[in-house]
C-alpha positions as CSV (number, residue, x, y, z in Angstrom):
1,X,-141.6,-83.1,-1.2
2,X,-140.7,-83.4,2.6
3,X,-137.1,-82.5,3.6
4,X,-137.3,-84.4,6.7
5,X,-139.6,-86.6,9.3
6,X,-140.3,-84.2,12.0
7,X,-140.8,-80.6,10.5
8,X,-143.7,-80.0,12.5
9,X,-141.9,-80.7,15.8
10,X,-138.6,-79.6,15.2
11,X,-135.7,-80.9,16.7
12,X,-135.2,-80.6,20.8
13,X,-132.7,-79.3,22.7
14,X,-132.6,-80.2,26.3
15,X,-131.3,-78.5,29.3
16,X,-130.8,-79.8,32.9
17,X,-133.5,-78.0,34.3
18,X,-136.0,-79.3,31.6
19,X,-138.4,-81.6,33.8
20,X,-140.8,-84.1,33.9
21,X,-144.4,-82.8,34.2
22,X,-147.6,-84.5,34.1
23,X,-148.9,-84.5,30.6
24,X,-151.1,-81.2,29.7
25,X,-153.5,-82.2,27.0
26,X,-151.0,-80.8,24.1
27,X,-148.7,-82.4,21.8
28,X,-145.7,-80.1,21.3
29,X,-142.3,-80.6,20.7
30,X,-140.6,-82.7,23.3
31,X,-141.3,-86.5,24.9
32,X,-144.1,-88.3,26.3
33,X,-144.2,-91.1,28.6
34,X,-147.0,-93.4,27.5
35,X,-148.3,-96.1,29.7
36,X,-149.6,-98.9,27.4
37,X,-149.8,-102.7,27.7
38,X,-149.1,-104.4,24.2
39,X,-150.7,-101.7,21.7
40,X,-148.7,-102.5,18.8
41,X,-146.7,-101.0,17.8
42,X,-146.5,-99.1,21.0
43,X,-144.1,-101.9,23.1
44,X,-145.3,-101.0,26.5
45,X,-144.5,-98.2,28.7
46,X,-141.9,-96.0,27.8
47,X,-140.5,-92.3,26.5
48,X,-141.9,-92.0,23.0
49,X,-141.3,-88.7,20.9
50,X,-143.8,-85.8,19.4
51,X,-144.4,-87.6,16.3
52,X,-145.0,-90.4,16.8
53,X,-147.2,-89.9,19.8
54,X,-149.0,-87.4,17.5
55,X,-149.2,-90.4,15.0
56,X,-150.3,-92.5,17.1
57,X,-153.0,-90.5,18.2
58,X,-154.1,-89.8,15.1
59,X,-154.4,-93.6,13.8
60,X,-156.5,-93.9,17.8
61,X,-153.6,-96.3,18.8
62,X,-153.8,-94.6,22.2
63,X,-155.5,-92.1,23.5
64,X,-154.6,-88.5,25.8
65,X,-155.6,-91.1,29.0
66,X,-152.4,-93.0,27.8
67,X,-150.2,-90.1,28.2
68,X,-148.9,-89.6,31.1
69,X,-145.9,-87.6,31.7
70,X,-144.0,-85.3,29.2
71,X,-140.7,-83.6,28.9
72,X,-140.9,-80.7,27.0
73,X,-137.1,-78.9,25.9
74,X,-135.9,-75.5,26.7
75,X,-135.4,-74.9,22.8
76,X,-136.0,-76.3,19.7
77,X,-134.8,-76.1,16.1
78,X,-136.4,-76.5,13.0
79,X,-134.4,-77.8,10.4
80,X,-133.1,-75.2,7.9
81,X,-134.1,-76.9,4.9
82,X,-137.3,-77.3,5.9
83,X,-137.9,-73.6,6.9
84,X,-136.7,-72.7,3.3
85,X,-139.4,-74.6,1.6
């Protein structure tokens, strides 16, 4: 049974000197700018997060050209019931 959506990823926390890089090749935790004209249901450019850029991926709704910039946080969390499983 999963405990929660983004237990591979974690949960981000950001600080202000986090900053916006170009995209290295790896999904990680953190956010990713994706430039994409009407690729359901990507809705254009914009800030998506791990998972779902993972997913999307995955499912070849976009590809690492896609990805451009990323934003990857100073720390991140996994939830506690999902490191007790």
């Amino acid at each position: 049974m999963r405990c929660c959506n983004n237990e591979k990823y974690g949960w981000s926390q950001y600080s202000p000197v986090d900053e916006v890089l170009p995209y290295d090749g790896k999904i990680t935790t953190g956010v990713y700018f994706v430039k994409c004209n009407d690729c359901f249901p990507v809705h254009g450019n914009g800030w998506y997060a791990d998972v779902f850029v993972a997913d999307a991926l995955n499912l070849n709704l976009i590809t690492n050209e896609d990805i451009v910039y990323q934003i990857k946080p100073s720390n991140n969390y996994k939830h506690l019931s999902c490191m007790s499983l």
